[in-house]
C-alpha positions in Angstrom: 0.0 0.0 0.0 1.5 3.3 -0.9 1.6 6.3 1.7 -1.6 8.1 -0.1 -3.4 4.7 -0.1 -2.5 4.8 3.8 -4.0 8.4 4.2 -6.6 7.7 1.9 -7.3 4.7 4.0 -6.7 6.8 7.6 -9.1 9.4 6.3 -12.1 7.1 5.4 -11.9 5.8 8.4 -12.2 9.0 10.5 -15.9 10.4 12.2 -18.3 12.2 9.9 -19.6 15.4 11.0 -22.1 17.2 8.8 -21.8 21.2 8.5 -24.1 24.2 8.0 -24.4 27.9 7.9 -27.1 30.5 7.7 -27.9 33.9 8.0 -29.9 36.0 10.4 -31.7 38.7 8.7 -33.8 41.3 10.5 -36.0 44.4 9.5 -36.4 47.7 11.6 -38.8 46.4 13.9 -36.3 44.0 15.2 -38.4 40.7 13.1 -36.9 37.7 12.2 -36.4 36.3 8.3 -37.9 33.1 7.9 -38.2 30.1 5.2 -40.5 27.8 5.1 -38.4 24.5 3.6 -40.7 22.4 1.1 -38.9 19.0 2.1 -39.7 19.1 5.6 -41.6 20.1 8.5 -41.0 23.7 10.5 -39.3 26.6 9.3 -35.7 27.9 8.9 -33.1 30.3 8.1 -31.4 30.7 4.8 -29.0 28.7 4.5 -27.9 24.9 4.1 -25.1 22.7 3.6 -21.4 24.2 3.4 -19.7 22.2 0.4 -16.6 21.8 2.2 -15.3 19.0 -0.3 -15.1 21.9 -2.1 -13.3 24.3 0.0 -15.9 26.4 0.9 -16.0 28.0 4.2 -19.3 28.3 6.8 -19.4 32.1 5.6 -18.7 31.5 1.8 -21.7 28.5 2.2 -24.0 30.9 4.1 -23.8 33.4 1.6 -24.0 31.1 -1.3 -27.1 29.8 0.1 -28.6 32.8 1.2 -28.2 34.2 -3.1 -29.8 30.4 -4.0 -32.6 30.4 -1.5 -33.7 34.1 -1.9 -32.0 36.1 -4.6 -30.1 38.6 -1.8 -26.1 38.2 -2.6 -25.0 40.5 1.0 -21.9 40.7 2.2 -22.5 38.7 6.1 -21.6 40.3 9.3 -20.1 38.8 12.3 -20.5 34.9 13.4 -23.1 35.3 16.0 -23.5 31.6 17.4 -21.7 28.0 16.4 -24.0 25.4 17.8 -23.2 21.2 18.0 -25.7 19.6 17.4 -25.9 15.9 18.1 -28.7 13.1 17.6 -28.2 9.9 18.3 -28.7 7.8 15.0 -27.6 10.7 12.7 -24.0 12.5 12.3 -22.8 15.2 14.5 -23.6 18.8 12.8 -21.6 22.1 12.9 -24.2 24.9 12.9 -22.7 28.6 12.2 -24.9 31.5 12.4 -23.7 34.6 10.8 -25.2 38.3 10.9 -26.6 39.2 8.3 -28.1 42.5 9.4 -30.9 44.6 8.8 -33.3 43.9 5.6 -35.0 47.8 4.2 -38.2 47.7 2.7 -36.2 47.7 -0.8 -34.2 44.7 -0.1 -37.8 42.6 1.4 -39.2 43.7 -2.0 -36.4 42.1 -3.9 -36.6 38.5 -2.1 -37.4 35.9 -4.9 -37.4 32.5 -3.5 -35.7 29.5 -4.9 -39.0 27.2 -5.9 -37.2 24.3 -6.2 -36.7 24.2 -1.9 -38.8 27.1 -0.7 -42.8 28.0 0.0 -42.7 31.1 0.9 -41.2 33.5 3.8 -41.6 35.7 6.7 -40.6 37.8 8.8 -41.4 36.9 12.3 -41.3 38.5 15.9 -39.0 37.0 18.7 -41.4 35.8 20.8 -42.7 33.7 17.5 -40.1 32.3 16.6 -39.6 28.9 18.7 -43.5 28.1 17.6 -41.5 28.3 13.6 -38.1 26.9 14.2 -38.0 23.1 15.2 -35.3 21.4 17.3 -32.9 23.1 18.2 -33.0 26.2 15.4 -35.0 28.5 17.5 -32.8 28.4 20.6 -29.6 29.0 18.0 -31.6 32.0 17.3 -32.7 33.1 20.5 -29.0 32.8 21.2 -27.6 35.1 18.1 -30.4 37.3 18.7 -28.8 38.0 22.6 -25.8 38.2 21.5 -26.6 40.9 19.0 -27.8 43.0 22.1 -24.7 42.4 24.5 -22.8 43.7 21.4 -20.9 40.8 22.6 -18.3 38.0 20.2 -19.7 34.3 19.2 -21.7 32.1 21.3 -20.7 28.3 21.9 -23.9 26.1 21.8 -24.1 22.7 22.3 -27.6 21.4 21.0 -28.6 24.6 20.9 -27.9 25.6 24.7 -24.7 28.2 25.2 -21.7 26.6 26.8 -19.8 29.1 26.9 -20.7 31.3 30.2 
């Protein structure tokens, strides 16, 4: 066996963990943009896989996803909240949360969603929003939404509950 067979061999053989990033868009009043996901229950943020066979980073994926799912190509602010998420049954996965600041009217007006994954959107109010996002989403975004108000750097969640205070 040659030495990249070996690593080829070493690296199949490591964990999987699955990875994600989205953005957290609000409006003036403080509301919360929302997807609603045609392939499964609940709602979500935009966002979705990071191709990181192909090099691309958590922010690069978010804002990738966030042109694919609803036509807005925005530079992303700060990462607000990386979350582990674990299930037994299912891979690990790496949740980032980026900024992705505040939506005008102009930019809500020029939201076209990508029909092959997406019903429709909304923006919803933060006492809303863990009725919309299932599992462990709405805490994520409860979280990012706090640490928007401290002004304060990342948060470290673990299944969606901060770690690191």
């Amino acid at each position: 066996m040659t030495s990249s067979e070996e690593f080829a061999a070493y690296i199949a053989g490591l964990p999987r963990v699955l990875s994600g990033a989205a953005a957290l868009f609000r409006d003036a009043e403080g509301r919360v943009l929302l997807v609603e996901p045609n392939y499964r229950e609940g709602w979500a943020l935009p966002g979705g896989t990071i191709e990181s066979d192909d090099g691309e980073t958590p922010r690069q994926g978010a804002r990738r996803e966030t042109l694919e799912e609803i036509g807005l190509d925005r530079e992303l602010g700060q990462l607000l909240a990386v979350d582990w998420v674990y299930r037994p049954g299912w891979p690990p996965l790496v949740a980032y949360l980026y900024d992705g600041g505040v939506l005008a009217e102009d930019d809500l007006k020029a939201i076209r969603l990508q029909e092959e994954e997406l019903l429709s959107w909304r923006m919803v109010e933060r006492a809303e929003l863990t009725d919309h996002l299932l599992g462990t989403l709405g805490s994520r975004v409860l979280v990012a939404l706090d640490v928007l108000a401290e002004g304060s750097g990342p948060a470290e969640l673990e299944n969606g509950h901060r770690v690191d205070r």
